[in-house]
C-alpha positions in Angstrom: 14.1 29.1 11.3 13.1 26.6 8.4 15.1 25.3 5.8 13.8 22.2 3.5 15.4 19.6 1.0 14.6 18.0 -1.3 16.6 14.8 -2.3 15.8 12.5 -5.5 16.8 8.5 -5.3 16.6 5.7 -7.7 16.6 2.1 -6.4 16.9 -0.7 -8.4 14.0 -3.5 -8.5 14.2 -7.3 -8.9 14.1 -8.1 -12.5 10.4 -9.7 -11.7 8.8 -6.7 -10.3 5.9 -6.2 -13.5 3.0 -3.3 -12.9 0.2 -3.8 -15.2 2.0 -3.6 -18.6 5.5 -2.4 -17.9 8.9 -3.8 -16.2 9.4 -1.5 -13.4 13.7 -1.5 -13.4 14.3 1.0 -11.0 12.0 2.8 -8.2 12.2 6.4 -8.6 11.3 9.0 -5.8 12.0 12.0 -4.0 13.0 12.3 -0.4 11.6 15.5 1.7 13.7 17.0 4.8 11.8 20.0 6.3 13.5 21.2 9.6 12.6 24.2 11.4 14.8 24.9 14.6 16.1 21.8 15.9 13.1 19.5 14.6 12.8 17.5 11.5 10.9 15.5 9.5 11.1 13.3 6.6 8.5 12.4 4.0 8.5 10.3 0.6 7.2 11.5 -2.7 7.0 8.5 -5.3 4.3 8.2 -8.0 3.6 4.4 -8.8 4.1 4.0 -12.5 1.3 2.9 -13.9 -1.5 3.7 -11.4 -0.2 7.1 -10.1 -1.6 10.1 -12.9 1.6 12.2 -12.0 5.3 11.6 -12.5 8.0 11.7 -10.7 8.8 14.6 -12.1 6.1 16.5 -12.3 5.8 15.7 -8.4 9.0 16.8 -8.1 8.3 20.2 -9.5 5.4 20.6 -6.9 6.6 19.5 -4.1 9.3 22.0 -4.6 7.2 24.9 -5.1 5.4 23.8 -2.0 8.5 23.5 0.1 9.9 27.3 -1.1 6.6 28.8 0.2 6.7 26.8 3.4 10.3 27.7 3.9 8.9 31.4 3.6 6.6 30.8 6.5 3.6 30.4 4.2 1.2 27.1 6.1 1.6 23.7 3.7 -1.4 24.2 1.4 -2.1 20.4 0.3 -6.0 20.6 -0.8 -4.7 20.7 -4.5 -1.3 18.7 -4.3 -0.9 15.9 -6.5 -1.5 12.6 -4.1 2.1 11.7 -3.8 2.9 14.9 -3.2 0.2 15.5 -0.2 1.5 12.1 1.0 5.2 13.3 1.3 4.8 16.5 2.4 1.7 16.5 4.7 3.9 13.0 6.1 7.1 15.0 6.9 5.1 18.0 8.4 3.3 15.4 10.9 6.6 13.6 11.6 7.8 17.2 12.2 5.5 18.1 14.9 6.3 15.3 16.8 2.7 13.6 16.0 3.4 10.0 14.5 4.3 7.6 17.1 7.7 5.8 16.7 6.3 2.3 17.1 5.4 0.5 13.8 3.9 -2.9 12.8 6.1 -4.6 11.3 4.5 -7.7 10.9 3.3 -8.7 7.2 0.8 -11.2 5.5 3.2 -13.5 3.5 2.5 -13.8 -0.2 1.6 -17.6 -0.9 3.7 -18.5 -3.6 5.0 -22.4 -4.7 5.5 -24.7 -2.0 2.5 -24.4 0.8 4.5 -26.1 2.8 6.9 -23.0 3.0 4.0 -20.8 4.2 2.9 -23.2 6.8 6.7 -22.3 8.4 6.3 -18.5 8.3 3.0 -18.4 9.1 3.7 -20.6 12.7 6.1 -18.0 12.9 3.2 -15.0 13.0 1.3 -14.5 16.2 -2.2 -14.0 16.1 -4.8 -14.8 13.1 -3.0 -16.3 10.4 -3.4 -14.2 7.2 -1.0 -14.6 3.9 -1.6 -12.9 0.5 -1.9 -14.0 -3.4 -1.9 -11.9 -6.5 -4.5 -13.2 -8.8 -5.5 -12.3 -12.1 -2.1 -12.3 -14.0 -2.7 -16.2 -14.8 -5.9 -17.7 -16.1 -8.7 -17.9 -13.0 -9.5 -21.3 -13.2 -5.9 -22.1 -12.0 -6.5 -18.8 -9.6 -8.7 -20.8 -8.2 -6.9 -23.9 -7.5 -4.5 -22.2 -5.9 -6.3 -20.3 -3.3 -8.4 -23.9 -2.8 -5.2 -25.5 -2.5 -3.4 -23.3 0.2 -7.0 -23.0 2.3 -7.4 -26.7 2.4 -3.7 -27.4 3.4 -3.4 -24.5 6.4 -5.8 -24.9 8.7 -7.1 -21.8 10.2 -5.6 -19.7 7.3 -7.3 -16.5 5.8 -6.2 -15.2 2.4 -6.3 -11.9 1.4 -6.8 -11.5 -2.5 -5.8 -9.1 -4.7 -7.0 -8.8 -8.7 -6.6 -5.6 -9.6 -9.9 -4.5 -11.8 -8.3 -7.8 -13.9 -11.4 -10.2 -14.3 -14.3 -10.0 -16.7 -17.8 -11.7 -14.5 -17.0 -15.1 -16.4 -13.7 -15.1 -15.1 -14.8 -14.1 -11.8 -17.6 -16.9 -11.5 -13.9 -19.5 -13.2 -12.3 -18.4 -10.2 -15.3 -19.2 -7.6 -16.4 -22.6 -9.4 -12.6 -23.7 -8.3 -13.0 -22.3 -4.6 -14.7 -25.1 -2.5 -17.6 -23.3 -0.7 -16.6 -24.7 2.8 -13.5 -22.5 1.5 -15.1 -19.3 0.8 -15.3 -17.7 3.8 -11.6 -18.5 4.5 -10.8 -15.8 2.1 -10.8 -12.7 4.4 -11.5 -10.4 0.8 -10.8 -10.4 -2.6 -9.6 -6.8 -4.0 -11.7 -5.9 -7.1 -12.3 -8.8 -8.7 -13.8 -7.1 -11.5 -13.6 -4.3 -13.9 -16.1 -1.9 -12.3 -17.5 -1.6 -8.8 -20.9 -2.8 -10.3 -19.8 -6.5 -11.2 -17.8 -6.9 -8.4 -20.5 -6.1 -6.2 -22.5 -8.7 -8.0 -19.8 -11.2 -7.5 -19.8 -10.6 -3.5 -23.3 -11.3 -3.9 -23.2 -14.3 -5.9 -20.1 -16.5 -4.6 -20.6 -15.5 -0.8 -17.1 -14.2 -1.5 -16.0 -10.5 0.4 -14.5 -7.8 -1.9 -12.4 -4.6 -0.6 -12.6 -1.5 -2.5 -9.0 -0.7 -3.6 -8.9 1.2 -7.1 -12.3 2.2 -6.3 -11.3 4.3 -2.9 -9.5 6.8 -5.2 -12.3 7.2 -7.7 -14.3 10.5 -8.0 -17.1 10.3 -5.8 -16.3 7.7 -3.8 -18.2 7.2 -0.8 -17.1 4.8 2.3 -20.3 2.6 3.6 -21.7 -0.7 4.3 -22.5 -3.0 1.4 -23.5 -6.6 1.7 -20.3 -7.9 0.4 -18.0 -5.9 0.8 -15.6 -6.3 4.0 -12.8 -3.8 3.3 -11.1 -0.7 1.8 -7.1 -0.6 1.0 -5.5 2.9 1.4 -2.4 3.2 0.3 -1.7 6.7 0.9 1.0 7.9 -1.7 -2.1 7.2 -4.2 -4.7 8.6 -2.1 -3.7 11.9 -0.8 -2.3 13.5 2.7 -2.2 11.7 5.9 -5.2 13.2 7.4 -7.1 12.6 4.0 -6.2 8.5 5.1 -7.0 8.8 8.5 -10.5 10.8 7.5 -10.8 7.3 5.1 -10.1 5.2 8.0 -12.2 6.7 10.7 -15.0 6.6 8.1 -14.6 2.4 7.5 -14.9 2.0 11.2 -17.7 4.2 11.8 -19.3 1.7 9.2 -17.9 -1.4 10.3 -15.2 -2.1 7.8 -11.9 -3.2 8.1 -9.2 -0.3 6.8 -5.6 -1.9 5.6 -3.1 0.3 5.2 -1.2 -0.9 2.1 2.5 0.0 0.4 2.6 0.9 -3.4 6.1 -0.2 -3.3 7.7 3.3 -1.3 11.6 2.9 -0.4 12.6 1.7 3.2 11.6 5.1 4.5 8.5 5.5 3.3 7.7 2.2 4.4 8.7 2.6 7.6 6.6 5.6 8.0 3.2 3.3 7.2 4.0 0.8 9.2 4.3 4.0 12.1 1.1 4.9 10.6 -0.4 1.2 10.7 0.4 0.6 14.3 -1.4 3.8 15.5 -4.0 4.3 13.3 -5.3 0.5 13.0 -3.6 -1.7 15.8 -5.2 -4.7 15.3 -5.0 -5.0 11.4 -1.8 -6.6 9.2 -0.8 -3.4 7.0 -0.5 -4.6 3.2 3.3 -3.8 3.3 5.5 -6.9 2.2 6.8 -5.1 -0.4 10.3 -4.6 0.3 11.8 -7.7 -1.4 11.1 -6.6 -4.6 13.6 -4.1 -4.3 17.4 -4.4 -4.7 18.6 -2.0 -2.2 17.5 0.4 0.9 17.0 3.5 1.3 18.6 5.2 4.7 16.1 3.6 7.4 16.3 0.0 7.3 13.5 -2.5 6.9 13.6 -4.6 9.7 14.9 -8.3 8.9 15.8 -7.3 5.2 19.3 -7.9 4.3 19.4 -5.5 1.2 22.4 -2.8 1.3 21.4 0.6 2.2 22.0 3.9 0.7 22.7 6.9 3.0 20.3 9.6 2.0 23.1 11.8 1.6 24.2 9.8 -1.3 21.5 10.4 -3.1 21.3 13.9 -5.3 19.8 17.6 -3.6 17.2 18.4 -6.1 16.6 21.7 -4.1 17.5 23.6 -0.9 17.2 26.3 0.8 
């Protein structure tokens, strides 16, 4: 017999968690339970402010719909869910039928922030290739620039992952290169859309020597994964992009070509993260998911991150939308 709920939280943030143009304060979401017999599986539905096109609640409404025809016996029909929505639901389902493995990867590319010598102590801490992360493009590139330079020449061995968000015109782009020794370039593992279209940041790759990943661009119309001089990577982060087995189609397509697939968080609750980092460890093993996220919040949500200190909130604290 099935049965579903659907439970909505709010989580407060850090009072420095900014997306694009707006102060996110609180983290709002909606938890999924779908049980039929004695299985059950959870799921997260939370539109990104900002970057998601859909709500909360309009997601909300959806996913509820969804859930009363699935309760009815009707098959999950995701092909025209809102992305979050597929996400949550399509993630429950598969946790359901017993087919994402328990064991996550934890492990996470520190962001470079202040004091290098601060990173060198976490990152002696992380086994393998060491890989840390900055946000560029919120400052002005020239300093962008330093940075990165600064933290390549001062960790030996260290590859940085860069992230600007569509923010740079191609003059910025080429500030933030000039600053970039070019013994350094090829340190930086890939810089996430440097530019404003796919077109200039192409032409950036090809000018600097520096890689790009295709972010943004994955969940554009038409998007098509293949090799391109340049380009070394595409972030999926799933609650933007679609179901689970939309990602994993993404995924099996960057390896066919040779590219590297990072699983990335766009700042779920503890569950949800959880859940990628499930889907990190068995979908790309020997990758660092993009999921250092969980700091930014102020509490947890049921299933704790591990390490993180924050308080957790029992789901059952949080408010039954619907059941049945």
């Amino acid at each position: 017999m099935r049965s579903a709920k659907l439970y909505q939280y709010q989580l407060p943030m850090d009072s420095g968690v900014i997306l694009r143009n707006q102060r996110l304060v609180t983290r709002d979401g909606w938890i999924v339970e779908m049980k039929d017999g004695d299985k059950t599986g959870y799921g997260e539905i939370a539109p990104l402010p900002e970057f998601s096109l859909e709500s909360a609640e309009e997601a909300g409404l959806q996913a509820q719909a969804l859930l009363a025809d699935w309760v009815s016996g009707k098959a999950l029909c995701l092909s025209d869910a809102l992305p979050s929505v597929a996400f949550g639901l399509s993630m429950a389902e598969m946790e359901l039928m017993g087919m994402l493995p328990d064991e996550g990867n934890y492990q996470v590319a520190p962001l470079c922030s202040g004091d290098p010598d601060e990173l060198v102590v976490a990152l002696n801490q992380m086994p393998g290739e060491k890989i840390a992360k900055i946000k560029v493009g919120l400052y002005e590139a020239v300093r962008d620039g330093m940075v990165a330079n600064m933290f390549i020449e001062a960790i030996p061995g260290l590859r940085l992952r860069l992230d600007a968000n569509r923010q740079w015109t191609p003059l910025k782009a080429r500030q933030f290169a000039k600053y970039v020794a070019p013994a350094h370039r090829e340190q930086i593992a890939f810089l996430e859309e440097p530019c404003q279209t796919p077109e200039e940041s192409l032409a950036f790759a090809h000018e600097t020597g520096i890689d790009i990943a295709w972010d943004e661009t994955v969940r554009d119309p038409g998007f098509e994964v293949k090799a391109e001089p340049g380009v070394a990577a595409i972030i999926i982060k799933p609650t933007l992009v679609g179901s689970v087995q939309k990602c994993l189609s993404l995924i099996e397509q960057a390896h066919a070509v040779g590219l590297t697939a990072v699983i990335s968080s766009s700042l779920e609750s503890s569950l949800g993260l959880n859940q990628l980092a499930r889907l990190a460890a068995w979908q790309t093993p020997d990758v660092i998911p993009g999921l250092d996220t969980m700091q930014l919040f102020q509490m947890q949500l049921e299933v704790a991150w591990p390490g993180c200190e924050l308080p957790v909130t029992p789901l059952n604290a949080c408010p039954v939308a619907w059941h049945q």
